[in-house]
N, C-alpha and C positions, 0 to 999 in steps of 0.2 A: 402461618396462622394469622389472618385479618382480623382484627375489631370489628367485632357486629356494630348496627349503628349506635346501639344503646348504649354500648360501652366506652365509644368516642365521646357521645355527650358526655359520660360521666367524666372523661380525661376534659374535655371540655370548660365543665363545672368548677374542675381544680384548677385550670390555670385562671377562670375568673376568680376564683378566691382569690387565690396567689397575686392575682396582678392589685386585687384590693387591699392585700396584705404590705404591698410594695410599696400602695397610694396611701395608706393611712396609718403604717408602720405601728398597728394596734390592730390582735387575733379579732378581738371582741366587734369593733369597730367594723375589721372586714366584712365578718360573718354578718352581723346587720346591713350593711350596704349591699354584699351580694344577693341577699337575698328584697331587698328593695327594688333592684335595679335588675334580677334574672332574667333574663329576654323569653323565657318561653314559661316560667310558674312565677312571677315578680308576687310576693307579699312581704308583711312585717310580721318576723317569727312570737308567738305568745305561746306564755307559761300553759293555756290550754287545747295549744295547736299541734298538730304534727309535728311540725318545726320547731323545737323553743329556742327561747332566746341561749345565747351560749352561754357556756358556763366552763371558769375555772374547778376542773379536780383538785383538791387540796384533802388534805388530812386533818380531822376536827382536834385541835386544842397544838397547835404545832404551824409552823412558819414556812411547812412542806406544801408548794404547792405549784404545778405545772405551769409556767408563763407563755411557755412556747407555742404557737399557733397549733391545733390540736382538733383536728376534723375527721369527719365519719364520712363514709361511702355504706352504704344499704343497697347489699344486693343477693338477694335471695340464695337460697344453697344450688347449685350448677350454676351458676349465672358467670363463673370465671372471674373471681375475684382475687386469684393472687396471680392470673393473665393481666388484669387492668392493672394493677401494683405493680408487675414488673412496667408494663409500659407504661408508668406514673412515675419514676424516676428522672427518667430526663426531663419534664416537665417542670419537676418540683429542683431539681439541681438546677436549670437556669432560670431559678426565681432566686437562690442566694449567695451567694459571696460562696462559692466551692472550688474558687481555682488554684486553691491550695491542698485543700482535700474533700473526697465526693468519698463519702462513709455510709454504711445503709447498714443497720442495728437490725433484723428482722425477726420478731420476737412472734413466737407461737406457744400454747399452753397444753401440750403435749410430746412425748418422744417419741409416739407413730407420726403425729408432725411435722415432727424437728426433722425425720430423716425422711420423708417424702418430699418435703419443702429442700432439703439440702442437694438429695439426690437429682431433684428436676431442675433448680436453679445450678449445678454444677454440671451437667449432661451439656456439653456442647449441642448436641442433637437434637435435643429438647426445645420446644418451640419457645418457654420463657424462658433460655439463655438465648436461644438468636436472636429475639426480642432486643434483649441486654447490650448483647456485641452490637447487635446493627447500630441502636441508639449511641452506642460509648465506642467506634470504632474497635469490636476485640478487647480492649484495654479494660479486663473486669476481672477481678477476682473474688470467688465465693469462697469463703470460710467456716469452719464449724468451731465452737468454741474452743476444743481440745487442741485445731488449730493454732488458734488466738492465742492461745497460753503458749504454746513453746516457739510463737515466732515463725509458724511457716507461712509463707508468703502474706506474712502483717512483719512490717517494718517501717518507719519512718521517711524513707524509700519508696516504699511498692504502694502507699498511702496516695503519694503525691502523684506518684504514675497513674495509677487507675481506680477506676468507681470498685470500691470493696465492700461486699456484702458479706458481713457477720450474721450467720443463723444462730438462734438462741432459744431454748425454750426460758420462758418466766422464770421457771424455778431456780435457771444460772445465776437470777442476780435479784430472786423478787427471798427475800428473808429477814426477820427477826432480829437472828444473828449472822450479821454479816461475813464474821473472820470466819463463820465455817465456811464460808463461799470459795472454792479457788478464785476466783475475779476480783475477789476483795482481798487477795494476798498479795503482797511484796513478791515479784516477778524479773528474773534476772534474765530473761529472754525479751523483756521488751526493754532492753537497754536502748535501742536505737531510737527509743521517742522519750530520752533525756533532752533532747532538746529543744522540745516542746516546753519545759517546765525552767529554761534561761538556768540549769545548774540548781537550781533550788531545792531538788530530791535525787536524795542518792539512790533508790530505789522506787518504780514503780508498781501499782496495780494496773490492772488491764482498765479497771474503770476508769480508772483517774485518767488513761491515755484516752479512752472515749469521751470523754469528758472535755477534755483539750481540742479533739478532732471533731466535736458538735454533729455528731451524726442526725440522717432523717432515720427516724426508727417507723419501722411499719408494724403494724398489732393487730397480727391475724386472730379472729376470732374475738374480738374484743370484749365483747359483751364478758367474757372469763375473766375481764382485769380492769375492773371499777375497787375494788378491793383498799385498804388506807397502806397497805403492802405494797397491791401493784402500784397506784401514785408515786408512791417512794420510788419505788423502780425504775421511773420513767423519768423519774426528777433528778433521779442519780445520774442518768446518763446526758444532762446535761443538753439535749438535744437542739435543731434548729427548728426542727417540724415533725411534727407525728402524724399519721395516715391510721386509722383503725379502718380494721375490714368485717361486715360484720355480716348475716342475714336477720341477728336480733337485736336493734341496737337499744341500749339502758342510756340512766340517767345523765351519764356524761359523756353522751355522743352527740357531737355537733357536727348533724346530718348536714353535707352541702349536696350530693346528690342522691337518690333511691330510683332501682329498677321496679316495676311493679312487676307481677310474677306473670302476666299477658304478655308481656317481653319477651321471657324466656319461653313462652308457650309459643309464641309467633316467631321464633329465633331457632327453633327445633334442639332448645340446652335441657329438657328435661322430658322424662316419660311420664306421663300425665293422663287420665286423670287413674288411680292408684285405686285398682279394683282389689276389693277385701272381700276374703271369702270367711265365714263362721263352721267349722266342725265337729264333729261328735268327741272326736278325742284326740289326742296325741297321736296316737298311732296311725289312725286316718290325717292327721297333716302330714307327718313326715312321708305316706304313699301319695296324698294329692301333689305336693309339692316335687318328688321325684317325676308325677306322672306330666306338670304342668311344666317343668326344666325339660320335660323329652319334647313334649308338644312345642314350645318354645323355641327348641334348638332345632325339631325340625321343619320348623316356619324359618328357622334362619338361613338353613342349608340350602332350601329351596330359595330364599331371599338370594344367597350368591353365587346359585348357578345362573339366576335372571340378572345378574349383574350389579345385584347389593355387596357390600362391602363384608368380611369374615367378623361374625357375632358366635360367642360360646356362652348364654345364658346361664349364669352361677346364684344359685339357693343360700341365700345368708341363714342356719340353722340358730336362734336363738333360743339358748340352752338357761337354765337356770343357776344359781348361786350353788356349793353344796354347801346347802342347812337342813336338807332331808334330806333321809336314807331313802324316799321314792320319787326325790329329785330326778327331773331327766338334765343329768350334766351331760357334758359335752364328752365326758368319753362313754356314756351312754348311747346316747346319739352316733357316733359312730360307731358303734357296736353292732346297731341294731341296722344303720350302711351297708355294712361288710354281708350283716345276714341277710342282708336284699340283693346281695352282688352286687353291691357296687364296687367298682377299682378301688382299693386303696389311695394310688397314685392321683385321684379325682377326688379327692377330699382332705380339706385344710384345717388343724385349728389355729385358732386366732385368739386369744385370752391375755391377761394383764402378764402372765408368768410364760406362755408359752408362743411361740410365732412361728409357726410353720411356713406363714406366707412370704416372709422375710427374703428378701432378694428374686421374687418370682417375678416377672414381667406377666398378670394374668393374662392381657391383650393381647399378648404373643401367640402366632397358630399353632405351635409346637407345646404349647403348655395343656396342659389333661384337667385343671384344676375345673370342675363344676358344684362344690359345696363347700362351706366353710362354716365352720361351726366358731360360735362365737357368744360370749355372756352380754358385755355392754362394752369392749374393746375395739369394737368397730365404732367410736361414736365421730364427734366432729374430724374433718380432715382427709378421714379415709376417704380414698379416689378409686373405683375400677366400674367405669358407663355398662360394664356385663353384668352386673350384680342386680337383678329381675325381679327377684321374689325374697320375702322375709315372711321366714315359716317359724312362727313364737308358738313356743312350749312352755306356757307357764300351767299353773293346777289350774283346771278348769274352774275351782271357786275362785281363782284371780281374775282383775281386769289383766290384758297384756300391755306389760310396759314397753311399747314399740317407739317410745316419741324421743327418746334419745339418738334411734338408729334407723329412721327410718328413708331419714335423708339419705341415706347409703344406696339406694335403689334408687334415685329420683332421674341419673346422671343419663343425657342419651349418649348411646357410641356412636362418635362420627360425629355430631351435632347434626343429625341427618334420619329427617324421616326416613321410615321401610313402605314397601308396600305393604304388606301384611300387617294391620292394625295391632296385632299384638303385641310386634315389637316395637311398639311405641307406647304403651303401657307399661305398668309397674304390679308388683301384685303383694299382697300380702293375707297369711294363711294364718288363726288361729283356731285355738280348742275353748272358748271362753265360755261362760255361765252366764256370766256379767258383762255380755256385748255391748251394752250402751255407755259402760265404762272406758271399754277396750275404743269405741269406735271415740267415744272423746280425747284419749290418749294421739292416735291417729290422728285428730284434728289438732291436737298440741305439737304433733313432730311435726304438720302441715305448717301450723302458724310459725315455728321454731325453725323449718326450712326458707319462711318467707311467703308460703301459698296459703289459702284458706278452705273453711268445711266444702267448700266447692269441685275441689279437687279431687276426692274419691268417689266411690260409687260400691255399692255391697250389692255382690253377685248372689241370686239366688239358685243357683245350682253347682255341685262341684266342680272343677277343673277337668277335664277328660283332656287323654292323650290325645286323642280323634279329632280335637276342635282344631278349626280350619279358618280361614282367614275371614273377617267381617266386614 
């Protein structure tokens, strides 16, 4: 897997911080000179610019507050931003003192997340662990916190050997009360990094050994940890440099580079532009949406007998809360599946309590999955480039709230135009009353993906199975 060029600049961008950071041995300093002296956008960041000037996170009335150089990357949702992060490590480890230990803290604000993020940086075969190996010769070890706590392969030892990445969501170490945290407990499994601490603790915490080992921590998602909580979190960990990844960055992101979303358009990372269709009722989306996944799949079929690559077009069904008994939930919704014939085996739920999708490879040809029914559990993070259409059922006096989830359909499979225009689109199907609510929602998941009101287009006619390549 090659860096597109945009993505090199961005790796680019960071080692001119870093090497600013190196020249002027001050975050703040850097960030103003790199961006004075940028060879390709050179200006001076202001409080009323894109850019502002940087800024320490701190926590108001409290002596808590982030020293450590602490920069943002902006890069739209598909745009491959925990690709660039993995190959952002080598970079940013030979900008400091790590030849003792090369620590990577990788903090995410979810547990669909935490085990996607662990699962693909732990895959050998996974193109961000070859990534990892090529850069670190092999000598890498990924861990999960449950990991971490009983000492498997984190030692005092396996530290100094290799570049160790700890996966973490927030909530492992972002708390209140700390002693409820395992990581803030006295730990007799990390006895081998007592000598970090010259005899001075008879027992450790895991943070206090991170804390010693000065990790790079990266902070997927960030915009979710400006919080006077997350601060602390990041401050506890002591770190040497922090990386946020964002597609919406807030107040305490200091942007050193941004993709624009024509990147990812011209880069073939996203299905675009996101045609919305408006219908009569629920029952009429869940039959256009079944009818639009047929049409779909069989533009894709025909895509890889002409020598396109294997695409199975999957329907994200967005089901409601249950707070009414004429709710359409999600085991409604499959219900009314089953009574259309569809396979069982061809349909997922996905919800805060339940995961059907759990250990599925979707991408795989051998897999049957083409629906998934889901509330708001698909939101940031989820990854599968087949997921085509999002068919919301909310009451038709609702606008639909699609701007959490809608980034879930943006992602292209392959990174690789089709012939057949359609599978280069995205779709989304509701029943609304209050369309100019819904289609504003739809421009909030746009902006919240990183793209703008530009990017869809409302179809005036229903989806037919019959439609054919344009």
């Amino acid at each position: 897997m090659e860096l597109k060029k945009y993505q090199q600049q961005i790796l680019d961008d960071l080692k001119l911080y870093l090497d600013n950071v190196q020249e002027t041995r001050n975050a703040a300093s850097a960030f103003n000179e790199f961006w004075k002296k940028h060879p390709r956008t050179p200006f001076i960041p202001q409080e009323d610019g894109y850019v502002k000037p940087y800024k320490i996170p701190s926590v108001k009335g409290s002596n808590i507050k982030i020293t450590a150089p602490h920069v943002c990357i902006k890069v739209p949702t598909g745009g491959g931003k925990t690709f660039i992060a993995t190959a952002s490590l080598k970079t940013i480890c030979s900008a400091f003192d790590t030849s003792c230990y090369k620590t990577v803290v990788w903090l995410v604000p979810s547990n669909s997340i935490l085990e996607q993020t662990y699962k693909n940086l732990h895959n050998p075969d996974h193109p961000y662990r070859k990534r990892i190996n090529a850069d670190f010769q092999n000598r890498v070890e990924v861990i999960s916190k449950e990991e971490a706590l009983q000492g498997i392969n984190f030692s005092s030892e396996s530290v100094k050997e290799n570049l160790t990445i700890l996966v973490m969501s927030y909530d492992s170490l972002r708390s209140a009360k700390k002693d409820g945290r395992n990581v803030y407990k006295e730990n007799g499994y990390l006895h081998s990094f007592k000598d970090l601490f010259n005899g001075s603790e008879d027992a450790v915490t895991l943070v206090q050994v991170l804390q010693k080992l000065h990790p790079i921590v990266i902070v997927d998602e960030s915009h979710n940890a400006e919080s006077d909580l997350s601060i602390d979190m990041l401050e506890q960990l002591s770190p040497n440099f922090i990386l946020d990844l964002t597609a919406t960055p807030k107040n305490y992101s200091n942007i050193i580079s941004f993709t624009n979303a024509s990147e990812l358009k011209k880069n073939n990372m996203v299905k675009l532009p996101v045609i919305v269709y408006n219908l009569q009722n629920k029952n009429e989306v869940i039959e256009s949406a079944l009818q639009l996944q047929k049409s779909l799949e069989n533009a894709a079929i025909e895509e890889e007998k002409n020598g396109g690559k294997y695409i199975r077009p999957i329907v994200l069904f967005q089901a409601q809360p249950k707070t009414k008994d004429d709710n359409v939930t999600f085991e409604k919704i499959k219900e009314t599946l089953l009574k259309l014939k569809i396979k069982e085996e061809e349909i997922k739920i996905k919800t805060s309590s339940i995961n059907e999708i759990e250990g599925i490879d979707l991408m795989d040809k051998s897999c049957s999955v083409r629906y998934i029914i889901t509330v708001n559990a698909l939101k940031e993070g989820w990854d599968c480039p087949f997921a085509y259409i999002l068919a919301s059922l909310a009451d038709k006096s609702s606008s639909v709230d699609v701007e959490q989830i809608l980034g879930r359909i943006l992602r292209m499979p392959y990174v690789q135009r089709c012939k057949n225009q359609m599978l280069n689109m995205s779709y989304v199907l509701t029943a609304s009353a209050t369309f100019s609510q819904t289609l504003d929602n739809i421009v909030k998941g746009l902006n919240r993906a990183g793209f703008s009101q530009h990017d869809y287009r409302v179809a005036s006619e229903t989806p037919k199975a019959t439609e054919e390549e344009s």
